[in-house]
N, C-alpha and C positions, 0 to 999 in steps of 0.2 A: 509489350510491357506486362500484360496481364496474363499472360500464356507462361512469360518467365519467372513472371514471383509463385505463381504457383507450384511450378516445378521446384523452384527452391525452397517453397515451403515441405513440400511431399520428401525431398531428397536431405532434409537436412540431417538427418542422423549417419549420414555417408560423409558428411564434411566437417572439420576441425570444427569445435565448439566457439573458439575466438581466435582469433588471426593480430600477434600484434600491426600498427598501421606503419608502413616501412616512411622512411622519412624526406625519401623522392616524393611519395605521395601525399605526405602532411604539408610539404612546401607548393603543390600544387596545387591542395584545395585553400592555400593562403592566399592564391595570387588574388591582384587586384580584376574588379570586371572590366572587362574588354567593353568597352561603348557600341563595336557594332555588333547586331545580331548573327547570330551562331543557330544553324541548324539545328532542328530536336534534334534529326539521327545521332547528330554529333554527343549533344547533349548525353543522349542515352547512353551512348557508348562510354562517356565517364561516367557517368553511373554506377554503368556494369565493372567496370574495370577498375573505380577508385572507391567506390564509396558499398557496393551491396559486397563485397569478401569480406570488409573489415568492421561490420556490426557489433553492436554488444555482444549479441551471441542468445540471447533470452529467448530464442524460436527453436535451437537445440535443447534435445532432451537432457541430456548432462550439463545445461549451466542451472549452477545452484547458487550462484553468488546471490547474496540478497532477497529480496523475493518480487521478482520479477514473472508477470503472465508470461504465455506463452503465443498468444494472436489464433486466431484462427482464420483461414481464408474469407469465412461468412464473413465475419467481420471488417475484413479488407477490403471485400466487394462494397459493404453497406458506406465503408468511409468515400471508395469512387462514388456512389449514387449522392451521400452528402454534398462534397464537394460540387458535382454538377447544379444540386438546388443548391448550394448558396445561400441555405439561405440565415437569417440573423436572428437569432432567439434571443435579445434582447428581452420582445416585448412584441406584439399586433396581432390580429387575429390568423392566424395561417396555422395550417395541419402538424408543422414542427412540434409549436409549442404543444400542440393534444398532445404529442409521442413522448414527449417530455413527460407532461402531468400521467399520462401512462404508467411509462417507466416509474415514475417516482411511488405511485401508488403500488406496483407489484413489489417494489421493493419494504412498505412501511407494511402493504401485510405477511410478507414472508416475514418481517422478523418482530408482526406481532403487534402494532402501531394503531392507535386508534385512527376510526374516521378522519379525526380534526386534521390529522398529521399531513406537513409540507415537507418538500424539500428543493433541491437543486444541483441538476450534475456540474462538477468543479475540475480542475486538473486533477486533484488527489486529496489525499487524507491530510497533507499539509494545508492546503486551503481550508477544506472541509473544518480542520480543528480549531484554525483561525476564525474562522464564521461562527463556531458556536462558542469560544470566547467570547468575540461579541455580542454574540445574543447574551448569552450569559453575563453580560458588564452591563445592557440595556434594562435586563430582569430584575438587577440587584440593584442600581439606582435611577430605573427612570427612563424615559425618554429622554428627557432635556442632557442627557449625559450625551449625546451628540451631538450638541449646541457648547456645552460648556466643560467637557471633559469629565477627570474624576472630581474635579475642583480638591478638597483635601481629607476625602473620603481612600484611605489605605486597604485597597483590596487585596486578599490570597488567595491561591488556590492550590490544588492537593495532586499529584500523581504519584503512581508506583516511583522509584526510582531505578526501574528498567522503562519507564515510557520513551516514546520517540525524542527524537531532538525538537523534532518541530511542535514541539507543546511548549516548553519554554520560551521558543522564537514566536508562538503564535503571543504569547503574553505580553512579547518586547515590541508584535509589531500593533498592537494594540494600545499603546503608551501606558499599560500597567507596569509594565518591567519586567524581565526575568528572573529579580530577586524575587517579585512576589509568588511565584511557585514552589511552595514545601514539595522535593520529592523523599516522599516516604520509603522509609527502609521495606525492605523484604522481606519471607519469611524464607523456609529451606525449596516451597515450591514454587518461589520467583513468585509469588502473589504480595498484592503491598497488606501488611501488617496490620490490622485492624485496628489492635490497641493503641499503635504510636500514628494515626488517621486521626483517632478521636482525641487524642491528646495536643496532637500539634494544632488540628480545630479552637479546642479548647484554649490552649495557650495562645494563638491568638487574639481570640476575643478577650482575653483577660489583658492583654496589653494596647488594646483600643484598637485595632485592626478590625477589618468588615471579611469576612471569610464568604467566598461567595456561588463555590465553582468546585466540585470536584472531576476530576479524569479517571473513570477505569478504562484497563487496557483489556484486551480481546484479542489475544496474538502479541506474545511483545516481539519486539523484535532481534532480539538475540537468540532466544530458543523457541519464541511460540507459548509463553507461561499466560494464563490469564487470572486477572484478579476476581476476587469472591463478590460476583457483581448484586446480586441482591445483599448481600450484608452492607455494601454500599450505600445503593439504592435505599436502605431502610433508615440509613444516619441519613441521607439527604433528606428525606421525609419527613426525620424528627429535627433538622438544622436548618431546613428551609435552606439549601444548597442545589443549586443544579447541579443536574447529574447527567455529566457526558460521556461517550463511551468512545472512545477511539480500538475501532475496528478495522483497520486499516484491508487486513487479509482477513482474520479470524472470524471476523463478524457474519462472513461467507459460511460458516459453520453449522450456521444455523437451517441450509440446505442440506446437510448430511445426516440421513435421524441418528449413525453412529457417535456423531461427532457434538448435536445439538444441545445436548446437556450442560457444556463447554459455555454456550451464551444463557443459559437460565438465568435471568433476571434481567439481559439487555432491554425486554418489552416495556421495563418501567422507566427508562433512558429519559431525558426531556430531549436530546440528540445525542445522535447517532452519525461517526465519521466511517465511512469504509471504501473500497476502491472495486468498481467492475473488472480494472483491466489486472488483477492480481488472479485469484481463483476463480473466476465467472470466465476470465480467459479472452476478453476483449481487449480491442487494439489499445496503445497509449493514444491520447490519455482517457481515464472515463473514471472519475471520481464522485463522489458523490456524499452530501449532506442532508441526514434525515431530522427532520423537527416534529414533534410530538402533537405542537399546535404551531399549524402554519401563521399563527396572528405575534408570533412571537419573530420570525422573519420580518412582518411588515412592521412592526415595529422598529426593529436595528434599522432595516434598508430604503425601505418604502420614500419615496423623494415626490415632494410638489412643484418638478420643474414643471411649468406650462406645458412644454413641445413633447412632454411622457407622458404627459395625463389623459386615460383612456379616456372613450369613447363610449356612447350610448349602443352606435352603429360602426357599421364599413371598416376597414381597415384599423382604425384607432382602438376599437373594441376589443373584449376580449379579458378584462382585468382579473386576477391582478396578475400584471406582466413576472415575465422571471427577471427583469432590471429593478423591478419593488424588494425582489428575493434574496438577492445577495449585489456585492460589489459591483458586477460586470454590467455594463450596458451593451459592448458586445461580443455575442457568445454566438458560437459554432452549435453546429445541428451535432452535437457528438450522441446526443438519444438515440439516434437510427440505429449504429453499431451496436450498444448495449440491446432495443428492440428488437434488430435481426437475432444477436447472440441467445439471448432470453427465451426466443419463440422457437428458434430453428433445433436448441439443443434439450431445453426445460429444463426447468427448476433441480428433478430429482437426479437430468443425467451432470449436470455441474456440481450437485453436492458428491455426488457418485467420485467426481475429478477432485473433489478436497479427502473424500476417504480415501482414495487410490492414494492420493500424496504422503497422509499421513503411517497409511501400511509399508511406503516403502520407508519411512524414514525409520518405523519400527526395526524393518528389514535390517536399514544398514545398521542400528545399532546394537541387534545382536550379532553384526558379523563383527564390529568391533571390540563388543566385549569378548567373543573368542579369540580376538587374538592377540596374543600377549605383547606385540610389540605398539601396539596401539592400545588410547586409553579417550573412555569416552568423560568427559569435562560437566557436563548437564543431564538434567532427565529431560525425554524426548513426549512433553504432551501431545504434543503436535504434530507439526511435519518437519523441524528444524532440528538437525544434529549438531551437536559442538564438541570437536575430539582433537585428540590430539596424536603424531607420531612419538615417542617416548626415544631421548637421547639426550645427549648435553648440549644445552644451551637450548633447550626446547623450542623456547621463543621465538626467537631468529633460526630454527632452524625450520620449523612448520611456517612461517612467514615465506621461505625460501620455497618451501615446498610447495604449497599451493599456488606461487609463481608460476613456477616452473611446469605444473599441470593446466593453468594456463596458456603458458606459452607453447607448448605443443600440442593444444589442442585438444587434449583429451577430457577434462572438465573442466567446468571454472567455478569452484568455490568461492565463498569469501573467504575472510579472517574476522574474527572480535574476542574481547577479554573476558575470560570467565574467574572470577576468583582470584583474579591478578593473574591468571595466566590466559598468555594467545591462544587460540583454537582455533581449528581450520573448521568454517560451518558450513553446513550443505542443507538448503530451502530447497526442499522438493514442493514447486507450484507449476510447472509443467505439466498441462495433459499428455504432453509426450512423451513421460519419461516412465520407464518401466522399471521393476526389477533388478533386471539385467544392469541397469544403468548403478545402479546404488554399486553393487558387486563390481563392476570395471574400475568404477571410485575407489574400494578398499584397493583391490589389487594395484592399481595406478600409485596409491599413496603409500604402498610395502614396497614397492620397485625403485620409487624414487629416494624414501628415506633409506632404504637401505646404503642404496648408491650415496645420498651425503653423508648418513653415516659410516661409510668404508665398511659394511658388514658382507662376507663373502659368502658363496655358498647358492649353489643353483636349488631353487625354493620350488621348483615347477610349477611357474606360473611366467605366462605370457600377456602382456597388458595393448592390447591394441588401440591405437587412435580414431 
């Protein structure tokens, strides 16, 4: 097993980026279980044969859909060694939880964080942003606001209006509501709009609302825009607002000295949302929640059940638990993978892997603005391009197209809206993706829109899978 995934990891630029899943196959990983025991060999062998061809595809160099890491073997070993400890990070004295408080500290001083500063690995930035809603709902009224809700106390809060989904959903699963999030308009560099920030503040406090929480973003996710985090940061200061930042990828930025200018101001954050397994390049999942003063965690989480209450001594010891920290009581050893990832590669060669991202995506968008049948939709701060093939019915026909690049394998973009029209976007977060790979992308997407657009004419170019 460990001899094969390696190979496959080493070999993947030789095989199709995604494979649709044929539907012999969908109805066989439907079936019911069989009650008696099945051989591993056997086992393996579906494995091999149903389930490792037909992956997302996020370990190939040319999948740019979304922004998905790309794994590294370290980290695959580190996930077998977890697995064999077993062991439970809830909460007790054992070596996990050190690797934990580790991790967490290497992470609040790379991006600047006081001593005081806590945090918590989670599945992702959607957790992570839910956590610091709640802290943020605990700050603004209270402890007893765990006991007794908002009672009829009308909280708001503020994002770009390119932020993530899961900023809204983090509000609604909070019982604030997803109405109570103003997302603020933009300006022309995808940043939220400062004057219409301080005014929607303003407006609601004048109509009896508790405004309590703002969101900057660090990476949005449509092109990679981020917002003017210290002009933030200095209203939350003078509004007595928490100031969160949802750093999902971007906040990794701050390993690149080309790139780190980008997070100037995250340091003043009261938290901090961003994900290991995006540009750090570790397995899913490995998310992570940074708090500025870890007494603002024990606050929201911290619980008096008897049978959790640490210990002077032995086993019980050890406080305070990471089940005082957030939601989970219990949690997987997922710090090893991040700890192997961290030490094995350092800090400067993963910022290295968010510059290299960001050069090729510079790459591909001046290969598109050379070419007159393509047209590029967004400015490229980052590493995320949004463009388009140029023809009638654009929409559905760039929908079609980046199908269709999927389905043979040769990249896998996503789609999203720019300006009311669809783009085909390409997230370079791959350490494996080169150059070479941006340029296979154009060519790929001149070959194919031509072909739906019916345009003739041998263009000498050859696009290979």
């Amino acid at each position: 097993m460990l001899d094969d995934m390696i190979d496959h990891l080493r070999d993947r630029r030789t095989e199709p980026v995604w494979r649709p899943l044929p539907d012999a196959t969908r109805e066989t990983l439907r079936a019911p279980l069989d009650p008696a025991p099945c051989p591993l060999a056997t086992i393996y062998d579906q494995f091999r044969e149903q389930i490792l061809p037909y992956g997302t595809g996020n370990t190939h160099p040319r999948f740019m859909g979304w922004v998905h890491g790309g794994g590294t073997p370290v980290g695959m070993l580190a996930e077998m060694l977890a697995a064999g400890l077993n062991a439970n990070l809830g909460g007790r004295d054992h070596a996990p939880v050190e690797v934990e408080r580790q991790v967490i500290r290497w992470a609040a001083e790379a991006f600047g964080l006081p001593a005081t500063a806590g945090g918590l690995l989670v599945t992702g930035s959607s957790m992570a942003n839910f956590m610091a809603v709640l802290m943020a709902r605990t700050a603004a009224l209270g402890a007893d606001c765990r006991r007794d809700g908002l009672r009829d106390v009308r909280l708001t809060a503020y994002a770009s209006a390119s932020a993530h989904r899961c900023v809204p959903d983090a509000l609604d699963m909070a019982g604030i509501g997803s109405a109570a999030l103003r997302l603020i308009p933009t300006n022309n560099d995808f940043a939220m709009d400062q004057s219409a920030l301080a005014a929607a503040i303003a407006a609601d406090r004048q109509q009896g609302a508790k405004p309590f929480m703002v969101i900057g973003t660090a990476g949005s996710v449509d092109i990679g825009a981020f917002d003017d985090l210290p002009a933030i940061a200095d209203l939350c200061a003078a509004e007595d607002l928490w100031f969160h930042v949802d750093g999902a990828f971007g906040a990794l930025a701050a390993l690149a000295p080309g790139l780190r200018h980008l997070v100037r101001g995250m340091d003043r954050a009261r938290s901090i949302a961003f994900d290991f397994h995006k540009w750090a390049q570790v397995p899913y999942d490995a998310g992570c929640i940074l708090v500025r003063d870890q007494a603002d965690q024990l606050a929201t989480f911290a619980s008096s059940a008897a049978y959790l209450r640490p210990g002077a001594r032995g086993l019980a010891a050890n406080a305070p638990w990471p089940c005082d920290l957030g939601p989970d009581l219990s949690r997987g050893f997922r710090a090893l993978k991040v700890w192997f990832t961290l030490q094995a590669f350092g800090a400067d060669r993963l910022g290295a892997v968010a510059q290299q991202s960001c050069t090729i995506a510079r790459h591909l968008a001046e290969r598109i603005r050379a070419e007159p049948e393509l047209e590029l939709l967004a400015p490229v701060p980052l590493n995320i391009v949004c463009f388009r093939y140029r023809g009638t019915d654009p929409d559905n026909l760039n929908a079609e197209l980046a199908a269709d690049l999927q389905e043979a394998g040769i990249a896998a973009p996503s789609t999203t809206v720019i300006g009311g029209a669809l783009a085909i976007r390409a997230a370079f977060v791959n350490h494996r993706s080169r150059i070479e790979d941006a340029d296979i992308l154009v060519e790929a997407v001149l070959a194919t829109g031509r072909r739906r657009s019916g345009r003739q004419g041998d263009h000498g170019r050859k696009v290979e899978p």
